[in-house]
Backbone of each chain as ProteinMPNN parsed JSONL, in Angstrom:
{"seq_chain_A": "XXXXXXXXXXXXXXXXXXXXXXXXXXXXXXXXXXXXXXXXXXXXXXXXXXXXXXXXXXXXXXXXXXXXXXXXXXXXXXX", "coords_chain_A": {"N_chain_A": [[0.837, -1.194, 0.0], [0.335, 2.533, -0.022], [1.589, 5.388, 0.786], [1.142, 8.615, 1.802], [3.626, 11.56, 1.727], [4.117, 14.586, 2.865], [6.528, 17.168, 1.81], [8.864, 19.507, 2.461], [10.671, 22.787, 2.247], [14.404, 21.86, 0.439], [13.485, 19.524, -0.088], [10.588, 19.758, -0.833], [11.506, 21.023, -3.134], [12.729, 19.747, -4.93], [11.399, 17.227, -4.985], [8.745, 18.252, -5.198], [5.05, 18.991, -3.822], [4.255, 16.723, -2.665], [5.02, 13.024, -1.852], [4.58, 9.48, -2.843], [5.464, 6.803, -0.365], [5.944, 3.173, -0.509], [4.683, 1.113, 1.302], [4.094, -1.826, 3.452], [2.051, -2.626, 5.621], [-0.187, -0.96, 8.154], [-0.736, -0.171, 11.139], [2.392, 1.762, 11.009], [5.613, 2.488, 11.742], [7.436, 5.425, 12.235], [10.087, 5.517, 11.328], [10.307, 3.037, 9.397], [8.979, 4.636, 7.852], [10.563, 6.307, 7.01], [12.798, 5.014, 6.535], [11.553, 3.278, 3.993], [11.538, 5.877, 2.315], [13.509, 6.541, 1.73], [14.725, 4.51, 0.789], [13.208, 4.802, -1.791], [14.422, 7.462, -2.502], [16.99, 7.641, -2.697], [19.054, 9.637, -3.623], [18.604, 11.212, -1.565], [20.258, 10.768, 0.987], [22.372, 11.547, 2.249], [21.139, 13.664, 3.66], [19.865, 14.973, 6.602], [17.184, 14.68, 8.393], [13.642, 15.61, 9.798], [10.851, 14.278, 11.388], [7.414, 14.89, 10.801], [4.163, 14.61, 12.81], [0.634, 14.525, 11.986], [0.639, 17.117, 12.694], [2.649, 18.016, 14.482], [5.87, 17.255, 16.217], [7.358, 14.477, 15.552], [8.673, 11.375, 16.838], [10.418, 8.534, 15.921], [10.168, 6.434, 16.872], [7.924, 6.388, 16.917], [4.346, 5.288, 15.971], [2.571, 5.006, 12.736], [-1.185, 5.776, 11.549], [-3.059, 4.513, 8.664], [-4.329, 7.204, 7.794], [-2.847, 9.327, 8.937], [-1.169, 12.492, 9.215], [1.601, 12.893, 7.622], [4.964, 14.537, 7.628], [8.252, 15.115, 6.141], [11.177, 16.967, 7.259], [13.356, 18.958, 6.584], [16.736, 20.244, 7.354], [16.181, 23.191, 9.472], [15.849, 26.79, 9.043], [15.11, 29.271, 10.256], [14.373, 32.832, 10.829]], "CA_chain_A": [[0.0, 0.0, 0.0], [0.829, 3.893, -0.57], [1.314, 6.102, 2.017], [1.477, 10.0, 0.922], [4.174, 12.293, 2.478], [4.604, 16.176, 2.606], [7.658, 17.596, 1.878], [9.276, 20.725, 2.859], [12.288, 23.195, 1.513], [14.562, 21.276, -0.321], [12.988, 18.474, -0.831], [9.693, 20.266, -1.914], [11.679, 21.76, -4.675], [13.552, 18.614, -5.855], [10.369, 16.649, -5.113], [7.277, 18.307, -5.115], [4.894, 18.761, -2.157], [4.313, 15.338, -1.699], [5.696, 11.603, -2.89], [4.308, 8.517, -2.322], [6.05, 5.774, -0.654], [4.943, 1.619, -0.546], [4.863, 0.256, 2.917], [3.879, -3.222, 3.786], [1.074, -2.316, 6.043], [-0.558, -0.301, 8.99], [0.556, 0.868, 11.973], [3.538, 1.258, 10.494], [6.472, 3.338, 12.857], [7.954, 6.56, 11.462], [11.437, 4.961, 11.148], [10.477, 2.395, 8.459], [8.508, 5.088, 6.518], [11.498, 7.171, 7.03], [13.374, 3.767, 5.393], [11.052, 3.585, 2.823], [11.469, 7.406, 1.52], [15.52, 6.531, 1.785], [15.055, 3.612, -0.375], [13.223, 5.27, -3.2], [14.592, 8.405, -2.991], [18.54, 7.265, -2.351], [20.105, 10.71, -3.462], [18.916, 12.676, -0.119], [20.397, 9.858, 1.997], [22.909, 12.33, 3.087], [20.403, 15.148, 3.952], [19.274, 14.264, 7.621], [15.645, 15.402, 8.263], [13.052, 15.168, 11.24], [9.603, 13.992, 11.381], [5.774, 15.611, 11.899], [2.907, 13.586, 12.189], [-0.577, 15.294, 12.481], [1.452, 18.996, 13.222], [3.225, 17.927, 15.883], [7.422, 16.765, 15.545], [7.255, 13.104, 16.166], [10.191, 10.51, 17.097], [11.507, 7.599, 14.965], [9.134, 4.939, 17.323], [6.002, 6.418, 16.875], [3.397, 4.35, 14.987], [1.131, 5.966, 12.315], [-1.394, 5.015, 10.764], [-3.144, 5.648, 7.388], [-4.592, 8.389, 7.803], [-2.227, 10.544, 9.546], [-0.632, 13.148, 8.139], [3.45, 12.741, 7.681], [5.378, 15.371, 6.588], [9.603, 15.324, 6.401], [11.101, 18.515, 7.878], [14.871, 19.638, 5.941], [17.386, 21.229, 8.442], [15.27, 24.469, 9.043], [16.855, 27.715, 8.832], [14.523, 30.519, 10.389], [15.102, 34.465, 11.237]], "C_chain_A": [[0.878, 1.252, 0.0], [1.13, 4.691, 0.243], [2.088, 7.556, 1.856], [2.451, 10.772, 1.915], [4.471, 13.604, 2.299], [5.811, 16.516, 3.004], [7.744, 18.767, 1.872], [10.668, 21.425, 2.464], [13.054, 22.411, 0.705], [14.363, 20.02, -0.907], [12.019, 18.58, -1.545], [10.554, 20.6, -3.181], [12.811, 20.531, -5.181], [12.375, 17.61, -5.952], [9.152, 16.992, -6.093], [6.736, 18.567, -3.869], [4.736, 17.75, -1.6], [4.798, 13.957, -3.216], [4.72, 10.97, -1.905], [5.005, 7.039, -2.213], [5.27, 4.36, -0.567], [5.967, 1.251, 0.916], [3.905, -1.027, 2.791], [2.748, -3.108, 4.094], [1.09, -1.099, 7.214], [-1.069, -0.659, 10.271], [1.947, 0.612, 11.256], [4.772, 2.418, 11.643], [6.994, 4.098, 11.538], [9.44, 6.112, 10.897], [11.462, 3.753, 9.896], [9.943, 3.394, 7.962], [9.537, 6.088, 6.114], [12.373, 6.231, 5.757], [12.831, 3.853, 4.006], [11.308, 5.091, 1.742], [12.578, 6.972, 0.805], [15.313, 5.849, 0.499], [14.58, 3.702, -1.92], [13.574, 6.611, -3.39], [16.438, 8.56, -2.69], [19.217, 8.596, -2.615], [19.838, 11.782, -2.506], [19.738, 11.455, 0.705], [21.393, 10.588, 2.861], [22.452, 13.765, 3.769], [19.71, 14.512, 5.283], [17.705, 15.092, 7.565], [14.768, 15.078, 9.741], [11.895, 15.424, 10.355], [8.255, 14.752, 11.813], [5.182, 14.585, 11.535], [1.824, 14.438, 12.846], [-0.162, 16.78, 12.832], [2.112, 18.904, 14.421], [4.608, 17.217, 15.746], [6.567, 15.406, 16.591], [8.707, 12.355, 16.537], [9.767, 9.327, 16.292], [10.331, 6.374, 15.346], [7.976, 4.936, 17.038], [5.126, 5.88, 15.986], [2.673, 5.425, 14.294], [0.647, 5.083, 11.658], [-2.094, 5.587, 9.21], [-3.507, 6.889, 6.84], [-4.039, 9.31, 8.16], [-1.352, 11.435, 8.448], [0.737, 13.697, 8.187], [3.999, 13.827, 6.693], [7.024, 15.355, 7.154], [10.359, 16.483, 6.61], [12.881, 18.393, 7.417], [15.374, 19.905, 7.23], [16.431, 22.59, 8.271], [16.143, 25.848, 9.148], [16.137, 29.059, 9.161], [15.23, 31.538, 10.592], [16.131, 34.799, 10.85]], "O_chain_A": [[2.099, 1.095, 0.02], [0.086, 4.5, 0.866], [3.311, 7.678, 1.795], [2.093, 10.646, 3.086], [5.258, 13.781, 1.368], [6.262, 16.334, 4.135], [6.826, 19.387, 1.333], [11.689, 20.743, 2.365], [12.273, 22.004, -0.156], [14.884, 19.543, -1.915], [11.948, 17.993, -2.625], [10.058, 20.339, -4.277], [13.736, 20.863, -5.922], [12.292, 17.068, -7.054], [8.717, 16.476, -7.123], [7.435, 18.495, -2.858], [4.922, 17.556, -0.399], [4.871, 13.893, -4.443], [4.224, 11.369, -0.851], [5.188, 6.255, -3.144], [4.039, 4.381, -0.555], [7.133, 1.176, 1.302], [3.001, -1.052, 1.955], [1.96, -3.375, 3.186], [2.068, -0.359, 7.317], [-1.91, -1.555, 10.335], [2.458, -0.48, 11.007], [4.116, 3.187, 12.345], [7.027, 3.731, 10.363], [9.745, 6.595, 9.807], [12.566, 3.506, 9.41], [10.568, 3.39, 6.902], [9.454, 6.672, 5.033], [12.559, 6.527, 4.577], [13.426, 4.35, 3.049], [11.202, 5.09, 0.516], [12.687, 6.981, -0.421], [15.584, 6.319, -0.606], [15.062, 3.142, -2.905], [13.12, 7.125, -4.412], [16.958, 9.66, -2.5], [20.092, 8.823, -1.779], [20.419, 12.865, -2.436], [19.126, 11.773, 1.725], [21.382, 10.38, 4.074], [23.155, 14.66, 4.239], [18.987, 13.535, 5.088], [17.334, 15.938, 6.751], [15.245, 14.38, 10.635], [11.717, 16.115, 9.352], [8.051, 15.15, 12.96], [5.326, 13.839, 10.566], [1.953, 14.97, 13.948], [-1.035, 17.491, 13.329], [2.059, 19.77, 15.294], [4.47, 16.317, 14.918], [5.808, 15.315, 17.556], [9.764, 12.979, 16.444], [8.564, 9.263, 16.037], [9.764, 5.63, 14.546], [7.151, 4.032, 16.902], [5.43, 6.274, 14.861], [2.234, 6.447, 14.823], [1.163, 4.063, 11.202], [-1.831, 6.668, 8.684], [-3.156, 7.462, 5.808], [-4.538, 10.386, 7.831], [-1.0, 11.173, 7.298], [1.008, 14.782, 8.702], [3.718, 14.027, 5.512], [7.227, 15.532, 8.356], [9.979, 17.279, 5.751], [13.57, 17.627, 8.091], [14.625, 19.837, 8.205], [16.015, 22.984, 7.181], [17.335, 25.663, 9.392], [16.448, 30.018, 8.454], [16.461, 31.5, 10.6], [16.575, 35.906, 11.153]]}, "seq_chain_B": "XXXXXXXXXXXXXXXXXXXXXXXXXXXXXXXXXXXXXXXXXXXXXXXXXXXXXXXXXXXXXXXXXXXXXXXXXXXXXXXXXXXXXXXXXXXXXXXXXXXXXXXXXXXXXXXXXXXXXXXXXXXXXXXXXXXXXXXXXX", "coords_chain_B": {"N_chain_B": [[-0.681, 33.773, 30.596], [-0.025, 35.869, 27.556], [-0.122, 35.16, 24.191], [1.36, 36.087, 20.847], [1.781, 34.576, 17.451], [2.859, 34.887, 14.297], [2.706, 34.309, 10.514], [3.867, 35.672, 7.625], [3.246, 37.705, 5.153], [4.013, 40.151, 4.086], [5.696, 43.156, 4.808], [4.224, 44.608, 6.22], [2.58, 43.267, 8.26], [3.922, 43.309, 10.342], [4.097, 43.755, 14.209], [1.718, 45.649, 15.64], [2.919, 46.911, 18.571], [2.167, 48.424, 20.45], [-0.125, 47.172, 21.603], [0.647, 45.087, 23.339], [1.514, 46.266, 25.802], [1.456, 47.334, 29.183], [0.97, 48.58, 32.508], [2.146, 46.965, 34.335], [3.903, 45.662, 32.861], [7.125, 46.33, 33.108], [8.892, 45.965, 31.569], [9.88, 45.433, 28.425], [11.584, 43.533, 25.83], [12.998, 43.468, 22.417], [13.241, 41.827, 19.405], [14.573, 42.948, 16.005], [15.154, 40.693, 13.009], [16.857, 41.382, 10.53], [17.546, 40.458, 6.908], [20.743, 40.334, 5.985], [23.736, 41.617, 3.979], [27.075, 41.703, 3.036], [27.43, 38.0, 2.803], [29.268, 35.783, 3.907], [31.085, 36.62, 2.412], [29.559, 37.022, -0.512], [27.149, 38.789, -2.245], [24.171, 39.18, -1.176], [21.438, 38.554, -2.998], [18.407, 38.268, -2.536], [16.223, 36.692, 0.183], [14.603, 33.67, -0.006], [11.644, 32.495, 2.292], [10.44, 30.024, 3.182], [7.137, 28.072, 5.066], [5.803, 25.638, 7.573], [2.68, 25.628, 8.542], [0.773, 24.774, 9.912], [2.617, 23.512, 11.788], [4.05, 25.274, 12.726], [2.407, 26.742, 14.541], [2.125, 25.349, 16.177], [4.534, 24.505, 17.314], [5.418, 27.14, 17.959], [3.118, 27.154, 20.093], [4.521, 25.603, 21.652], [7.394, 25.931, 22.607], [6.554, 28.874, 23.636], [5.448, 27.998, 26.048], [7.143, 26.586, 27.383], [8.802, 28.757, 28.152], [7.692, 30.037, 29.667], [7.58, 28.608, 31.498], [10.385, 28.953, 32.19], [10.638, 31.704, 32.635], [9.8, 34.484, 34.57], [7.09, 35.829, 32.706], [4.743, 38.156, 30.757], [4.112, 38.521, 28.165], [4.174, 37.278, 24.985], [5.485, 37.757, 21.453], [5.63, 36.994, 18.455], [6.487, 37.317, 15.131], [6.634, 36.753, 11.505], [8.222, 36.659, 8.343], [7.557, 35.199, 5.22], [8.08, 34.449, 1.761], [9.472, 36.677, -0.017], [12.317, 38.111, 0.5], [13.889, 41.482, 0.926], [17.132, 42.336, 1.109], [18.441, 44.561, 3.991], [15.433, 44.677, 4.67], [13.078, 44.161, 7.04], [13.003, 40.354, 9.192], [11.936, 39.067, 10.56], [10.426, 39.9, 13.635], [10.869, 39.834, 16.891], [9.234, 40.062, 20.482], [9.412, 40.301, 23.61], [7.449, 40.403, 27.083], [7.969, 41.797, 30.285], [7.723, 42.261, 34.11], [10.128, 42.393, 34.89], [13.572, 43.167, 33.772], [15.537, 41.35, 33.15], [14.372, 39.222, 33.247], [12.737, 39.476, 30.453], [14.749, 39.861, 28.413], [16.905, 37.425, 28.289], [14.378, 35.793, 27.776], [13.85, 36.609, 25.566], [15.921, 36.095, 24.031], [16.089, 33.185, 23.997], [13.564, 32.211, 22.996], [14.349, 33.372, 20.475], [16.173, 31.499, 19.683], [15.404, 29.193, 20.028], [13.199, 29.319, 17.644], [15.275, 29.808, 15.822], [16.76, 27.311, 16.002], [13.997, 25.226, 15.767], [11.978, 25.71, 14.721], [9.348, 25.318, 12.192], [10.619, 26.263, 9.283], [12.107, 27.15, 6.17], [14.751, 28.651, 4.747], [16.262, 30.003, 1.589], [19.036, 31.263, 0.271], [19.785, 33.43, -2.488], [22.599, 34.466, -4.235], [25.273, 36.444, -5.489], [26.386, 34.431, -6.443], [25.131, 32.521, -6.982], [22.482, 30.06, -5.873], [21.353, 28.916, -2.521], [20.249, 26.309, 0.218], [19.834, 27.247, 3.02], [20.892, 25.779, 6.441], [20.39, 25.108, 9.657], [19.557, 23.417, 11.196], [18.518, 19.782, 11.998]], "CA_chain_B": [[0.216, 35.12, 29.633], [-0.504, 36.504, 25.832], [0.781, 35.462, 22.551], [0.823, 36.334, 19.267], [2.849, 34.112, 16.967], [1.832, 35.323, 12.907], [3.675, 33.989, 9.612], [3.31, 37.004, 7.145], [3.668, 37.348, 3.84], [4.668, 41.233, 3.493], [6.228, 44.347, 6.146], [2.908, 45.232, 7.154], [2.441, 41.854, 8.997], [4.242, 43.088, 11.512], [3.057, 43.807, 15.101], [1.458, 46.451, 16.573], [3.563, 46.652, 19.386], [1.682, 49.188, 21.872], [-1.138, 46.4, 22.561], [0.69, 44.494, 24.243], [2.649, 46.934, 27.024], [0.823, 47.667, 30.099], [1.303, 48.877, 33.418], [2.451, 45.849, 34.878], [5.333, 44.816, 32.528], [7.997, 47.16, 33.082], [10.109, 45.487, 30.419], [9.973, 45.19, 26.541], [12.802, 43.523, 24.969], [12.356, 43.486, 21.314], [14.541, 41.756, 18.477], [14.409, 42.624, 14.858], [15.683, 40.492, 12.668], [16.958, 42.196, 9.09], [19.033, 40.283, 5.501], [22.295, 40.969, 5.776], [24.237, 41.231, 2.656], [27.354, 40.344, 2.523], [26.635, 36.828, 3.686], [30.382, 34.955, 3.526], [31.721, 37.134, 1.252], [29.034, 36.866, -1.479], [26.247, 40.05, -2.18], [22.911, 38.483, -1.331], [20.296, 39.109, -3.734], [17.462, 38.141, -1.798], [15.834, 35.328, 0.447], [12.881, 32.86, 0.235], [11.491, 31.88, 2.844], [8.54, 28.943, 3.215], [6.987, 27.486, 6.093], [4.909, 24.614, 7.701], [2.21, 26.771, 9.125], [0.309, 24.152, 11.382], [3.394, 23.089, 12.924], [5.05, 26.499, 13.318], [1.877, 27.435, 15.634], [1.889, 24.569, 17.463], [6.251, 24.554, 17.642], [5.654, 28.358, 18.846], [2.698, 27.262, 21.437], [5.742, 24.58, 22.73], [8.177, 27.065, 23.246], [6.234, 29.737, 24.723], [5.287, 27.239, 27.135], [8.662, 26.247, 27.938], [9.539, 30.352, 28.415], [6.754, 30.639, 30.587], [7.564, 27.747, 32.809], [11.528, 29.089, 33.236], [11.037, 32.986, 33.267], [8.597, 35.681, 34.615], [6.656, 36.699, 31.327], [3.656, 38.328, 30.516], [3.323, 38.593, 26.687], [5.59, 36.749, 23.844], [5.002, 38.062, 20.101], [6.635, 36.726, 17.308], [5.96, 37.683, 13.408], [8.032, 35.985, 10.628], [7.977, 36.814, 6.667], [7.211, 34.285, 4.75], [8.361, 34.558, 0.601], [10.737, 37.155, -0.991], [12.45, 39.226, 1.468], [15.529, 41.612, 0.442], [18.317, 42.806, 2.19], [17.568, 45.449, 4.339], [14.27, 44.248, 5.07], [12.831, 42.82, 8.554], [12.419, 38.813, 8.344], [11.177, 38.327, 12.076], [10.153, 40.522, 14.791], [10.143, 39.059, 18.428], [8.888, 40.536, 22.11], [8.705, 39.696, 25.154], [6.966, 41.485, 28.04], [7.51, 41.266, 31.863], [7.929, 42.994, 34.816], [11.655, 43.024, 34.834], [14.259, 43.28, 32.404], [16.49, 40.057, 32.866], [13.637, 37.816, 32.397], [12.559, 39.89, 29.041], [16.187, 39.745, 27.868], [17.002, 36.47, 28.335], [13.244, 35.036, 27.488], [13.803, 36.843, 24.127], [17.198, 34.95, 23.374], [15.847, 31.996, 24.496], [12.475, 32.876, 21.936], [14.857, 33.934, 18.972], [17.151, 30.361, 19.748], [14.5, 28.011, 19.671], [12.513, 29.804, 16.55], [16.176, 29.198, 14.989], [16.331, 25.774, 15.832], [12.88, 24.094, 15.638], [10.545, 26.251, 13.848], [9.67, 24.698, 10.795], [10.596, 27.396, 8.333], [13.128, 27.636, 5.189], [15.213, 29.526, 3.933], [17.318, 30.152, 0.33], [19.759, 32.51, -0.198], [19.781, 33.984, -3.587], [23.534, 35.544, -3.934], [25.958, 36.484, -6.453], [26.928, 33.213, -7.294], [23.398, 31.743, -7.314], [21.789, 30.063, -4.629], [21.648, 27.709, -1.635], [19.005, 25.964, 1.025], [20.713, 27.359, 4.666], [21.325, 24.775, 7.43], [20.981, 25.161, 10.617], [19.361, 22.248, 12.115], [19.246, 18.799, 12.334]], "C_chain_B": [[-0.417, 34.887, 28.398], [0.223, 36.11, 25.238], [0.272, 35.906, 21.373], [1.963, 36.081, 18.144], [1.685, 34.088, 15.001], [3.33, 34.968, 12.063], [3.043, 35.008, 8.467], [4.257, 37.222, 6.035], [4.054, 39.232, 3.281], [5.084, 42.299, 5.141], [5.122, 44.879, 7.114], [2.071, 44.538, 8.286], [2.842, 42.1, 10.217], [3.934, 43.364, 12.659], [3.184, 45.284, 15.343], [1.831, 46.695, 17.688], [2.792, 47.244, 21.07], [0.812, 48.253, 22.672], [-0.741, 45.604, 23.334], [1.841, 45.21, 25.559], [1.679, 47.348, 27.656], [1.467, 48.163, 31.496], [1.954, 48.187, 34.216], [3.686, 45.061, 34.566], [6.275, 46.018, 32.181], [9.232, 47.178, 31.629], [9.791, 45.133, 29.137], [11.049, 45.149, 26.118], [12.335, 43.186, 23.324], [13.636, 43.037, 19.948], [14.305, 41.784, 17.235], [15.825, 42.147, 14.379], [16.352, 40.511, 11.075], [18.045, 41.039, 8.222], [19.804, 41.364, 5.904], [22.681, 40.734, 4.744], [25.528, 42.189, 3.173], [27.236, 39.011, 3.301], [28.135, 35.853, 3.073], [31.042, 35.32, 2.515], [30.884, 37.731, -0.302], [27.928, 37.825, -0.884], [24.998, 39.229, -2.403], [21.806, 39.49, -2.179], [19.134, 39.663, -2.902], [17.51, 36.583, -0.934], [14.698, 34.873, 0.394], [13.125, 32.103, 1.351], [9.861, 31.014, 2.677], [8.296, 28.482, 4.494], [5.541, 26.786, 6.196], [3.959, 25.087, 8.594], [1.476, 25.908, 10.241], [1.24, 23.884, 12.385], [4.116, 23.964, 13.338], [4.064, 26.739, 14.531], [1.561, 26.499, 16.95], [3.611, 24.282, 17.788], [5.94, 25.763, 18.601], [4.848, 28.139, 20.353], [3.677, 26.433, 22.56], [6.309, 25.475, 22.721], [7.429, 28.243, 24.017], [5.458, 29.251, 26.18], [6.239, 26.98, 28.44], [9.178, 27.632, 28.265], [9.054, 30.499, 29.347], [7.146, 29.899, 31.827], [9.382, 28.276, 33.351], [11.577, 30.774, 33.281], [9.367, 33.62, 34.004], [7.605, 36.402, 33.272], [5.551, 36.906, 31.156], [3.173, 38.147, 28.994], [4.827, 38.289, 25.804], [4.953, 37.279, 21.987], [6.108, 37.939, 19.17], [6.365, 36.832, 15.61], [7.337, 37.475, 12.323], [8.154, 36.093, 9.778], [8.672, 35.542, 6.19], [7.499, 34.764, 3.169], [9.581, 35.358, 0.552], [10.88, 38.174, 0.02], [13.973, 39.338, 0.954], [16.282, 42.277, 1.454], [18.068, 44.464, 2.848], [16.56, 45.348, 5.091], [14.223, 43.371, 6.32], [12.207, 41.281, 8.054], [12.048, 38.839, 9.872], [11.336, 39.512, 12.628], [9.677, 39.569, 16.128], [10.231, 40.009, 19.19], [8.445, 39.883, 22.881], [8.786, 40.811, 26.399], [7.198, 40.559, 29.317], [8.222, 42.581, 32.634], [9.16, 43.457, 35.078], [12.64, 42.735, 33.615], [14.781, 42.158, 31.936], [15.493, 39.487, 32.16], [13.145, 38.167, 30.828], [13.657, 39.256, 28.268], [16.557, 38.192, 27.58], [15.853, 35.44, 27.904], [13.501, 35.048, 25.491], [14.86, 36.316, 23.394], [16.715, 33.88, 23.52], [14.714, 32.066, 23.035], [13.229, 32.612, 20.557], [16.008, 32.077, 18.792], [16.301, 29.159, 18.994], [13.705, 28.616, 18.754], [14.005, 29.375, 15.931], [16.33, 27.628, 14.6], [15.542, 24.619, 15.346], [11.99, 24.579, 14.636], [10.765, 25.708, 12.355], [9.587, 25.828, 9.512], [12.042, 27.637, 7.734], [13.546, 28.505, 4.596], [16.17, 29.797, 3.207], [17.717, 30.765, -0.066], [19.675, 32.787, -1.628], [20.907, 34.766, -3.685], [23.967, 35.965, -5.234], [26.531, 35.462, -7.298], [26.275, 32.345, -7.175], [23.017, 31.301, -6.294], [21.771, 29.002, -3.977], [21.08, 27.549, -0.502], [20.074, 26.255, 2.36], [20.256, 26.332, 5.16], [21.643, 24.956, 8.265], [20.735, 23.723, 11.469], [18.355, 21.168, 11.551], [20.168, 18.726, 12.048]], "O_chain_B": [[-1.183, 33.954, 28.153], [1.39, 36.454, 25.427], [-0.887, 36.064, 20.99], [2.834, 36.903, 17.86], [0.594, 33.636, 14.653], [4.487, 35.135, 12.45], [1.821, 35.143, 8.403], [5.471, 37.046, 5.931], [4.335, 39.441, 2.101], [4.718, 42.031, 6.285], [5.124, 45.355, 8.25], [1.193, 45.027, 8.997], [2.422, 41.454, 11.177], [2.717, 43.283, 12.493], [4.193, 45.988, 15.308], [0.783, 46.8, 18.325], [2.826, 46.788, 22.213], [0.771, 48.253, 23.902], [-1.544, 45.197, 24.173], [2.789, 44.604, 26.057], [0.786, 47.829, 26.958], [2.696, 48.088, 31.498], [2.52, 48.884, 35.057], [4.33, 44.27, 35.255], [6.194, 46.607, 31.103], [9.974, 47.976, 31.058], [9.212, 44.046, 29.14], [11.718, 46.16, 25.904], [11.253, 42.626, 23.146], [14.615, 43.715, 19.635], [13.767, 40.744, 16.855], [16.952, 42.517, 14.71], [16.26, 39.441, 10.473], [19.143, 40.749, 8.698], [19.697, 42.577, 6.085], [22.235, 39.721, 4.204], [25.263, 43.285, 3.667], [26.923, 39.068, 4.49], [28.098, 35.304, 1.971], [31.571, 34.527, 1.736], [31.363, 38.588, -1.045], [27.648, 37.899, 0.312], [24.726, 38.683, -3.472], [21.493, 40.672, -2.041], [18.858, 40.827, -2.612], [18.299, 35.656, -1.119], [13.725, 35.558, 0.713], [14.084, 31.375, 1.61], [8.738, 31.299, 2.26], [9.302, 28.446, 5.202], [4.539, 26.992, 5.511], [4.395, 24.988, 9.741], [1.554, 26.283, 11.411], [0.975, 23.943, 13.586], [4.887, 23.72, 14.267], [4.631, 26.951, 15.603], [1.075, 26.683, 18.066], [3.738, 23.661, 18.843], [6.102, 25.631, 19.814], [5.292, 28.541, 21.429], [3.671, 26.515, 23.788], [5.492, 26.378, 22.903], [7.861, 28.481, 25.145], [5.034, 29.957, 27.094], [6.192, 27.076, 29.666], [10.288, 27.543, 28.79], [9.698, 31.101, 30.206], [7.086, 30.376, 32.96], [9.748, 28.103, 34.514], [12.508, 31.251, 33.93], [8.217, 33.198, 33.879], [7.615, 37.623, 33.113], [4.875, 35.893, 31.336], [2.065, 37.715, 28.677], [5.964, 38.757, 25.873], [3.83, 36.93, 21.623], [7.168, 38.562, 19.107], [5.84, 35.805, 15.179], [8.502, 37.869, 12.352], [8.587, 34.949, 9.646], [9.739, 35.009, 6.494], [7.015, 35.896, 3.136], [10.641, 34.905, 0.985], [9.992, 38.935, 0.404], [14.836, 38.502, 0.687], [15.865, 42.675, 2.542], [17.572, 45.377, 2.187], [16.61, 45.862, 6.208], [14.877, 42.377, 6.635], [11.427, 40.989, 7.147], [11.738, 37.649, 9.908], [12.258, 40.241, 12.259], [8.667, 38.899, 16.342], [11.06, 40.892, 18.967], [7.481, 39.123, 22.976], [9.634, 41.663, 26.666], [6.921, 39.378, 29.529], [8.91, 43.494, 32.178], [9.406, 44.613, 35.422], [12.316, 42.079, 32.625], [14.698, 41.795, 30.762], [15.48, 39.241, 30.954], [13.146, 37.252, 30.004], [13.491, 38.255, 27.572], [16.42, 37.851, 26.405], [16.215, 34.288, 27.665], [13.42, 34.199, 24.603], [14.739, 36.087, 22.19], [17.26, 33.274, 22.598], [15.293, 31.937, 21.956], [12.83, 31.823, 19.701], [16.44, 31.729, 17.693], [16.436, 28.52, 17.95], [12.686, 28.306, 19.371], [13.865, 28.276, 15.393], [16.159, 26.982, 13.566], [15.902, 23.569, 14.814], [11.363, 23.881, 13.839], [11.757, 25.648, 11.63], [8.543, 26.117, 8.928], [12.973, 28.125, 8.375], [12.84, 29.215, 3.88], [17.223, 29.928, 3.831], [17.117, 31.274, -1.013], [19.259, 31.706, -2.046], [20.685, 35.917, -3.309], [23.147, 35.898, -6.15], [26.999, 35.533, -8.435], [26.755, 31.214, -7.245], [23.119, 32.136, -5.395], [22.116, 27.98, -4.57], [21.191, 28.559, 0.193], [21.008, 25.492, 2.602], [19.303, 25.775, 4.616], [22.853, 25.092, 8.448], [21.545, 23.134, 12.185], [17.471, 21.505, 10.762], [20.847, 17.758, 12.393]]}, "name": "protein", "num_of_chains": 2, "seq": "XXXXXXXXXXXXXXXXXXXXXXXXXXXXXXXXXXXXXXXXXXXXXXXXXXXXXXXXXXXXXXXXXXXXXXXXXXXXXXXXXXXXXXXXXXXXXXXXXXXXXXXXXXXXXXXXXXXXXXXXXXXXXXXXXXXXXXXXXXXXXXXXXXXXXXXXXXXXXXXXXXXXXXXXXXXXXXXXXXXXXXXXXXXXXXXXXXXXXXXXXXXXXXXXXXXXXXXXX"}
């Protein structure tokens, strides 16, 4: 199955606002869908990034499921 | 305490400052933050900035949480431009109100640190020798 992700700064603009990666199933933890991005999108693999789920930064363990709404967060660079 | 955390898409965005000073908070520290050009040697054009607007207002209600629980503060206001901003030009305005000065002072570094850090908001230089996504954090 598909599972849509919003992207942000440079990945929006090498991406798009969102990709879709293929996960196995649901609950799935942020750390394989993190995997998953890696593995079809292999030339950020050196760009580290942090996680939201639902508007809120998440950690690496946290389960989502299909409906939530995942978005990958660039190094940020405000003010 | 009061906030008022706004992502703003031109100069006029920015705050009204008198509404939030009262009799009570002796102190207003206040930090604008302006493009600099030169930026490492190289004459910045301009910058874009973008941002993740649900999670900036719920990043800003976590930090002004966290301000509130280690200083004295009455009122935090933060305003951020959002698209094409040139040199010269304000890209953030922060304040913080309280009764004495330290805790202003120090609330508002603390404020301007963690908006550097966490806030989810990009930004791409545009210079003389073309352009590049800044990096501060992760």
């Amino acid at each position: 199955m598909m599972k849509e992700i919003h992207l942000f700064g440079l990945l929006k603009e090498k991406y798009g606002d969102t990709v879709c990666v293929e996960v196995p199933a649901f609950p799935i933890t942020i750390e394989e869908i993190v995997k998953a991005f890696r593995k079809s999108h292999s030339e950020v693999n050196d760009i580290p990034f942090l996680i939201a789920v639902n508007h809120f930064m998440a950690s690496e363990k946290d389960a989502v499921n299909e409906n939530d709404h995942i978005a990958l967060l660039p190094p940020v660079s405000g003010g | 305490m009061k906030t008022d955390f706004q992502l703003i898409d031109d100069a006029k965005g920015f705050p009204d400052l008198e509404q939030f000073r009262s009799s009570t908070s002796g102190a207003e520290v206040v930090f604008n933050g302006i493009v600099r050009t030169p930026n490492k040697g190289l004459d910045v054009l301009y910058l874009e900035f973008e941002a993740y607007e649900a999670l900036f207002h719920n990043e800003m209600k976590r930090i002004a949480e966290s301000l509130n629980s280690q200083y004295q503060i009455h009122s935090v206001v933060l305003h951020h431009r959002i698209g094409h901003v040139l040199p010269g030009e304000l890209v953030v305005v922060a304040a913080v109100y309280s009764a004495h000065r330290k805790d202003a002072f120090q609330a508002c570094e603390m404020l301007m640190n963690e908006l550097k850090s966490t806030a989810p908001i990009w930004k791409k230089e545009f210079n003389s020798d073309g352009s590049f996504w800044v990096s501060q954090t992760p």
